[in-house]
Every structure is written in structure tokens, then in C-alpha cells.
C-alpha positions in Angstrom: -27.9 9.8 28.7 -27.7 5.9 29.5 -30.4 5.4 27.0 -28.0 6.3 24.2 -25.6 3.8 26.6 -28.1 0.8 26.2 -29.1 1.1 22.8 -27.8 -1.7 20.4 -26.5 -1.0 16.7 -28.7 -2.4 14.1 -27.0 -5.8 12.5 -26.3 -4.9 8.7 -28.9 -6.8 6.5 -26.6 -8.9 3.9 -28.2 -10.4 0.6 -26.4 -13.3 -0.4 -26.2 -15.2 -3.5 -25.6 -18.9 -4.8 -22.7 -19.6 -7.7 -22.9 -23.0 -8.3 -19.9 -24.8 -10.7 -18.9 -28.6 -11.1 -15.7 -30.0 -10.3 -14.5 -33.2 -11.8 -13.8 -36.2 -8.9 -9.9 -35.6 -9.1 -10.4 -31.7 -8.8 -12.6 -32.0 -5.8 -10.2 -34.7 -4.1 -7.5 -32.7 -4.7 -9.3 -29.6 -3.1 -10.1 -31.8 -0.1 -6.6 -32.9 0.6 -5.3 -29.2 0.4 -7.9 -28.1 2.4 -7.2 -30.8 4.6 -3.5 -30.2 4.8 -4.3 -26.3 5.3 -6.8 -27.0 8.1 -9.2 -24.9 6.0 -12.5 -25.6 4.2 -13.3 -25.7 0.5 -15.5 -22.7 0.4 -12.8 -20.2 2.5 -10.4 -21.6 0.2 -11.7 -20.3 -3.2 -13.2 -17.4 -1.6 -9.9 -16.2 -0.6 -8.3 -17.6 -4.0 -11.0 -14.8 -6.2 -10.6 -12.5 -3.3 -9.2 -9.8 -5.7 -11.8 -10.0 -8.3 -15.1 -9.9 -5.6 -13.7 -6.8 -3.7 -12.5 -4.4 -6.1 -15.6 -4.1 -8.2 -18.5 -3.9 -6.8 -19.5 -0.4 -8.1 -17.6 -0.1 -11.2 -15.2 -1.8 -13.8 -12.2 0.7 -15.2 -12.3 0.8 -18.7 -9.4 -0.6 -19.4 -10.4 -3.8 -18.2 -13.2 -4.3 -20.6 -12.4 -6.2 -23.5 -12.4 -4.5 -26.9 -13.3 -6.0 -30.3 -9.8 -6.8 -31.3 -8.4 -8.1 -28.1 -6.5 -10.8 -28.9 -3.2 -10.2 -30.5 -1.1 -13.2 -30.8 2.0 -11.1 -32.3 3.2 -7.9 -31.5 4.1 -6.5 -35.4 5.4 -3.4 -33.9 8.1 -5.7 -31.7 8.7 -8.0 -35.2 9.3 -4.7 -37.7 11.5 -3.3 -35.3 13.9 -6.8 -34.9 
């Protein structure tokens, strides 16, 4: 019975992946002062900022957030016949 006691759990393997973007000189001194003012770093920062977007869909996307031929509507003509 101690065996079971002693044994450790096996570390989860992560795979981890590099996004690379470019941020103009203001954008990246303005990040640094926030950060700086926050007492956080650059990279905890944005991670928490797309938080919602790199959680929820790992698996699978609902349909109704895919984007459809005709997605843009810049007026509603049901809202304008009805005025």
C-alpha cells in the first residue's frame, strides 16, 4: 500500500507554439509603461487581454461565429422600411 503512497503523478507534456506580431516603438512603450504601472509583464498582459478567444475554442467554433458570404451589412433595410 505505501507504494501507491510514493508514487509521483506524471507531469502533463505541453506543446507550445510561437505567434510572433510587430508593434510600432509608441505601441511597445506604451505597453511597457502599463505593464510597468500594473507590475505585470508584456506577455501576461496580452495573454490575459485574448484570454476569451484562446480558451473557449479549442475543439470547436459554433456556427454562428463563422462568417458568411454576405456578412457585412452597413444598413439594416428592415429598421429603415419600417421608420
Amino acid at each position: 500500500m505505501s507504494n501507491l503512497r510514493n508514487k509521483k503523478k506524471r507531469r502533463r507534456n505541453y506543446k507550445y507554439h510561437s505567434v510572433t506580431f510587430k508593434l510600432t516603438s509608441g505601441q511597445y512603450k506604451s505597453i511597457k509603461n502599463y505593464c510597468k504601472a500594473r507590475r505585470t509583464t508584456p506577455i501576461k498582459l496580452i495573454k490575459k487581454s485574448i484570454e476569451r478567444f484562446i480558451s473557449n475554442y479549442e475543439y470547436e467554433v459554433p456556427q454562428e461565429l463563422y462568417l458568411t458570404e454576405n456578412q457585412l451589412e452597413l444598413f439594416d433595410f428592415d429598421e429603415i422600411n419600417n421608420s
